[in-house]
Phi, psi and omega in degrees: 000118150305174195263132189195191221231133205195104189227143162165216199277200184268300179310353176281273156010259197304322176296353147246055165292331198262000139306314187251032155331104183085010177235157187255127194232145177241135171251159171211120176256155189286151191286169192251124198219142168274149160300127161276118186351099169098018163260153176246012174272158172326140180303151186268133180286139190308334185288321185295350186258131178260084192286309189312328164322297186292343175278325169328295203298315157330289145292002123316317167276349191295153187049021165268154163269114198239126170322140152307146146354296198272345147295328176276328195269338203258354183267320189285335191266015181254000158252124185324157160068182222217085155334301193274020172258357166273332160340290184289341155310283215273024168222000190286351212256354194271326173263000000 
């Protein structure tokens, strides 16, 4: 293993203790930058965030039962065919 760069929250992190188990490792922690939501990406800088959007959405959602991941995918796989080919059908005249 080479030397390379392993960045996200401590808890992204911490789920590879047992890689790096026994290795000298340096941490830094970061001034606290929000994220977009449900991502493993690089932190977003605050100026880049529409918090009143993101507050919108929030409260739209509150007191819904919002479907699991593995819900969306066993709802999505009962439809035939290839969304993205219907996508790309119903735009191909754009191109």
């Amino acid at each position: 293993m080479g030397q390379r760069i392993i960045e996200g929250t401590w808890e992204e992190v911490s789920r590879r203790g047992d890689e790096l188990a026994g290795r000298r490792v340096r941490l830094t922690v970061l001034d606290e930058l929000k994220t977009h939501a449900g991502t493993a990406a690089q932190p977003v800088p605050s100026d880049l965030i529409d918090d009143e959007f993101v507050a919108d959405c929030e409260k739209e959602t509150e007191g819904q039962d919002i479907p699991s991941i593995d819900e969306v995918r066993r709802r999505l796989a009962k439809i035939p065919g290839s969304l993205a080919r219907e996508i790309i059908a119903d735009r191909e005249d754009r191109f």
